[in-house]
N, C-alpha and C positions, 0 to 999 in steps of 0.2 A: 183309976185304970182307964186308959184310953184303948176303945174299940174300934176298930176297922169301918170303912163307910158300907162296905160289902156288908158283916153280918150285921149292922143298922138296920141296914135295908132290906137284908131275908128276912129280918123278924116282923116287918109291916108288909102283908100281902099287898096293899094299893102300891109301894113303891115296888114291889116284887114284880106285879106285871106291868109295871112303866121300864125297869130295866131289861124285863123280857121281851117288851115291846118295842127297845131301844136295839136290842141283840136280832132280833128279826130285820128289823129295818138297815141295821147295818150289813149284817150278813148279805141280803137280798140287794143292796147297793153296790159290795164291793166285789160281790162273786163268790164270798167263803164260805163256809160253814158255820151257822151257829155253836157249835161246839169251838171252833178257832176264834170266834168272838169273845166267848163265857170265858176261853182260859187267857187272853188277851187280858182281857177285865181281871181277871182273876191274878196275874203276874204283873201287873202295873199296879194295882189297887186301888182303881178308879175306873167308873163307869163314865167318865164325861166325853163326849163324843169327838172333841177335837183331840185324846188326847189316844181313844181308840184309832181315831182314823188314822194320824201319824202313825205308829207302832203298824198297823196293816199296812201301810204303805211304802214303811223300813222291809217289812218283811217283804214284800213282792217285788222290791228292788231288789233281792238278794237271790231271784229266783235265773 
């Protein structure tokens, strides 16, 4: 059964608050919301940062 890298990572608190502390630092960079980051991360399915920033970046081109 292959599981998502997301609920890998809810179920260990130390990576829990590395990706919260990933979602903060993003958020606080690009000017959004950490809730726009979490469902970002959450509809890609991947917390990796270059892949977050892209996707922010599509999105504020479209503004």
């Amino acid at each position: 059964m292959v599981q998502s890298k997301t609920k890998t990572e809810a179920a260990d608190p130390s990576v829990a608050a590395q990706v919260e502390e990933e979602v903060a630092y993003l958020s606080k960079r690009h000017r959004v919301s950490p809730a726009i980051v979490r469902e970002i991360i959450r509809r890609i399915g991947t917390s990796e940062r270059s892949a977050v920033e892209r996707e922010i970046r599509k999105g504020m081109a479209r503004r």
